[in-house]
N, C-alpha and C positions, 0 to 999 in steps of 0.2 A: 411390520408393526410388532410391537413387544404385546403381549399379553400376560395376564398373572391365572396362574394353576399352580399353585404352592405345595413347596415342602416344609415345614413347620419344625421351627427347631425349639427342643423342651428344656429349660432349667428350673430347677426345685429352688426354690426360695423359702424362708420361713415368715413367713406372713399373717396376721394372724385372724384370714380367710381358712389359714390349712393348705389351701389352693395351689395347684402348683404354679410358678409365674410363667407364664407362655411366651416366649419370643417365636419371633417369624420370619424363615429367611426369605424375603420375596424375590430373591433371582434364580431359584430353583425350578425345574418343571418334573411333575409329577402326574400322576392320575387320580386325582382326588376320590375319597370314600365318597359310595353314592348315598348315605345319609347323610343329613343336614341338620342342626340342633337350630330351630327356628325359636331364638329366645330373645328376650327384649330385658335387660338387666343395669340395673344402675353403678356407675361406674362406682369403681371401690376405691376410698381416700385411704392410703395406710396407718394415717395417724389421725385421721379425721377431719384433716379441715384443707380446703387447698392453698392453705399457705402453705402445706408442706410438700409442694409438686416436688422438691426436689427429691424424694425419697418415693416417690408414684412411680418405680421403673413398670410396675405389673398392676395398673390401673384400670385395666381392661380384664373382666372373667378369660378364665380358662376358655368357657364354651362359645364364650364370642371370639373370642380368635380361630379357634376351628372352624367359626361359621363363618370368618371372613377369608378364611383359607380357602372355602368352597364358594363361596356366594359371592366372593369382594362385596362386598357391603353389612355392616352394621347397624343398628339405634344404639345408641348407649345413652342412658338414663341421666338427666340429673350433669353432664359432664362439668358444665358451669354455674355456679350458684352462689348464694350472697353476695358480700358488697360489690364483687370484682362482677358480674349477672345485671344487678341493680343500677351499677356505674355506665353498662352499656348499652342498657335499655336510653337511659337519662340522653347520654350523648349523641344518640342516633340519631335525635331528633335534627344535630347541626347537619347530617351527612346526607339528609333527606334531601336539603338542596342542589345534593351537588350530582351533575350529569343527567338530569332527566333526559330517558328514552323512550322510545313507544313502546317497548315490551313491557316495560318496568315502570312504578311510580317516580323510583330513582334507583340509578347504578352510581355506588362511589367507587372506582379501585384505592387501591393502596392507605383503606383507611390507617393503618398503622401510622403513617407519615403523617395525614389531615387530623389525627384526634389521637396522638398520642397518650392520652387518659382518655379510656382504659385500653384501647386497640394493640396498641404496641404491648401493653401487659398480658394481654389474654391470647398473642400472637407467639409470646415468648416466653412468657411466665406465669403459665395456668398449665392447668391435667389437659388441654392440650397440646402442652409439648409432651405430657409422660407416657399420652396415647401415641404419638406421633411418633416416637423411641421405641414405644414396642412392637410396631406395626412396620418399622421402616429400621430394623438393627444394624444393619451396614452404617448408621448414622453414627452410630456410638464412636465408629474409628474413624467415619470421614467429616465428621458434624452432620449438623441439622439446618436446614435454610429455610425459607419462605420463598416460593417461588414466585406467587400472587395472590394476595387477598383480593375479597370484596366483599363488601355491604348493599345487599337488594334489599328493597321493599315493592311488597306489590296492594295494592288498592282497587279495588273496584272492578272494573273490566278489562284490566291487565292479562295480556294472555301471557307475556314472559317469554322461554323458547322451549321450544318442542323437543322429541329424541334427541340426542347427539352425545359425544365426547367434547371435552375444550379443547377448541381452538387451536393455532399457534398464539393466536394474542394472550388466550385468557391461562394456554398451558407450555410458555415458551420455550421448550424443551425437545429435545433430539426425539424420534420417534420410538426407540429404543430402551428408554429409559422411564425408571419408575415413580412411584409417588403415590400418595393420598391426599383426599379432598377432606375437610373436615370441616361439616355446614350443622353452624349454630343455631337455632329455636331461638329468635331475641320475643316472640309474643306467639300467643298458643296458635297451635297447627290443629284448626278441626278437620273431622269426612268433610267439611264445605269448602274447605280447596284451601291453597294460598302457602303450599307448601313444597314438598321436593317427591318428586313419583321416580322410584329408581327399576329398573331390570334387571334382578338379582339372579347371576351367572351371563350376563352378556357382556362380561370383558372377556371371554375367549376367544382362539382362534376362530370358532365358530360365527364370531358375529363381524371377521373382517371385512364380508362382503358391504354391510352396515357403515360400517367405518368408510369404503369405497364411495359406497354413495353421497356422502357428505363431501369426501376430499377437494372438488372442488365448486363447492356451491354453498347456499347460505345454511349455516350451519344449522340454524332453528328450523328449518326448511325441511327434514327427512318425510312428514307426511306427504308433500307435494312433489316432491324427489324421486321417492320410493314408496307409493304406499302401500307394497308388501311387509317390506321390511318396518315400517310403522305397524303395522298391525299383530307382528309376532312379535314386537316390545308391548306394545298394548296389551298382549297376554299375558304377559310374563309379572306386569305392572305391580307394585306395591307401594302405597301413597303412608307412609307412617302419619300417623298423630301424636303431636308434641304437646310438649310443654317449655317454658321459657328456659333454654339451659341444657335440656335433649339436644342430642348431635346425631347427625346421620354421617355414617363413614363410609369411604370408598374408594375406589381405589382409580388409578388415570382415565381406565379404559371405560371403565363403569358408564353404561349408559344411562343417560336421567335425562327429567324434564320439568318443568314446571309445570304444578296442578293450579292450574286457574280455579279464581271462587265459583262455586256454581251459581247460575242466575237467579237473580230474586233472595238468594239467601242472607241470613242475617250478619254472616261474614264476607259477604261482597258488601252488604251497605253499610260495613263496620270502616275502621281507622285505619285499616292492613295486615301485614304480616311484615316484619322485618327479619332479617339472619343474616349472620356474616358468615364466609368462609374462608378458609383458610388452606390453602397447597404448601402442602413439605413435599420436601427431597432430599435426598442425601448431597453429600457434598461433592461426589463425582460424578453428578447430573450434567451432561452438556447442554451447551443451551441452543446446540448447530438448529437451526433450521424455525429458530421461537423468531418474536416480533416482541423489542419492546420503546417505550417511549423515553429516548433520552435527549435532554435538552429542548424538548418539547417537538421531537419528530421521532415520529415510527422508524425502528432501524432496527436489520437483522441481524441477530446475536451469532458470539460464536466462543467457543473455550469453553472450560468448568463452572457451573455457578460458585464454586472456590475460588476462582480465580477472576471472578467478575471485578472486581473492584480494581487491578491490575493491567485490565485488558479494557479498559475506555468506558466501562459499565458501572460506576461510581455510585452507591448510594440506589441502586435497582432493585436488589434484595438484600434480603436481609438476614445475616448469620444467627442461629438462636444460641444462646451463652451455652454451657454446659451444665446439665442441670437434673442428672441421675447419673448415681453410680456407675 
């Protein structure tokens, strides 16, 4: 299994934070500084508005990127907002119907393809691709992909899944290989649950054992599995509270789970919580050993997500344009 313990590579930009622009090389292994800058910061537009992604290469603070260097996980403030925020709350409503599970009130995959307004926009061309580029730099020379979106909503007495990593279905990628998860706020995340509980520092070698226990069993499943290894994620536990357009970042290995509404509260007997998410990868991501549906049957992948469209994988992901310096 790959793990992320970062070297952090620095270029100065003139920006007009001051700030230096942070890039990040995540195929490096280092020993991380043992402080932590535990900050919660609003992402920063260079020109002001996110029509201008394409100029966001350093859209991300300095201090959250050191803390994603340490932690693999972030909040970033604010990442989505206005009419492109507005557009995707509006349309969620269609995606609500699609795939009802017993975890969830509804799982949509691949909303990009079912509501290309605004999904496809805010998959390819919002400050989540300028976060995505700075968190994933090999991408600048290999491109940037979409490995799998989705769109949850949870409702009422939805428990959702427990501890884990994704999948091969939900992360259909060589075990080796990297990435970021990038989970949108579409409606406020209270303490009353209904949002994303992550384990800030348990993508390391440390928590392979973790990783073990799932390999072959169901993957929402780790407290019944293992409830050791449930209980030191429980420790570790930190449930952010959102707003519509807050993002929680993280990185492949990052353990999470869904925070169910607590009972009787006034956001369990509320309307839900919706979010979409969003997996990048660079373009020399293999895809040996993922699961995906083509032609309407599960089949296992194999080559470059570069090369997917070449290699019988047509139209499965998705190339993001080029779109910073």
């Amino acid at each position: 299994f790959f793990y992320f313990s970062h070297q952090s590579h620095i270029r100065s930009n003139q920006i007009k934070s001051r700030q230096l622009c942070v890039l990040f090389d995540s195929m490096r292994v280092i020993n991380p500084s043992p402080s932590s800058l535990r900050l919660r910061v609003a992402a920063r537009s260079v020109n002001g508005t996110h029509s201008d992604y394409k100029t966001m290469s350093c859209i991300i603070p300095d201090e959250q990127v050191f803390e994603y260097r340490e932690q693999g996980t972030i909040v970033v403030k604010n990442l989505l907002s206005g009419d492109l925020l507005e557009r995707a709350k509006r349309s969620s409503t269609a995606l609500e119907e699609k795939i009802p599970v017993p975890t969830f009130e509804s799982l949509a995959m691949d909303a990009w393809k079912q509501r290309e307004d605004p999904f496809l926009e805010i998959a390819t061309r919002s400050p989540l691709v300028a976060a995505a580029r700075q968190l994933i730099p090999e991408s600048r020379e290999e491109g940037l992909f979409v490995l799998k979106d989705a769109f949850f909503k949870s409702v009422g007495a939805n428990q959702g899944c427990g501890w884990h990593v994704d999948d091969k279905f939900f992360w259909p990628a060589a075990p080796n290989t990297s990435g970021i998860n990038i989970w949108v706020a579409l409606d406020n995340v209270t303490s009353d649950g209904g949002g994303l509980a992550v384990a800030p520092g348990s993508h390391t070698s440390e928590f392979l054992g973790a990783r073990d226990a799932l390999a072959n069993g169901d993957t929402c499943a780790l407290a019944q599995i293992s409830p050791e290894w449930n209980a030191r994620l429980e420790a570790m536990r930190e449930t952010p509270t959102l707003q519509p357009g807050d993002a929680i970042i993280h990185t492949r290995y990052m353990f999470h789970r869904s925070d169910p509404f607590r009972d009787g509260s006034d956001a369990q007997r509320g309307p839900g919580v919706a979010r979409y998410s969003v997996r990048y990868v660079p373009g020399s991501t293999r895809l040996d050993g993922g699961f995906g549906r083509v032609d309407g049957e599960i089949t296992k992948l194999t080559g470059t997500i570069r090369d997917a469209n070449t290699n019988g994988f047509h139209g499965l992901f998705l190339e993001v344009p080029l779109s910073t310096p």
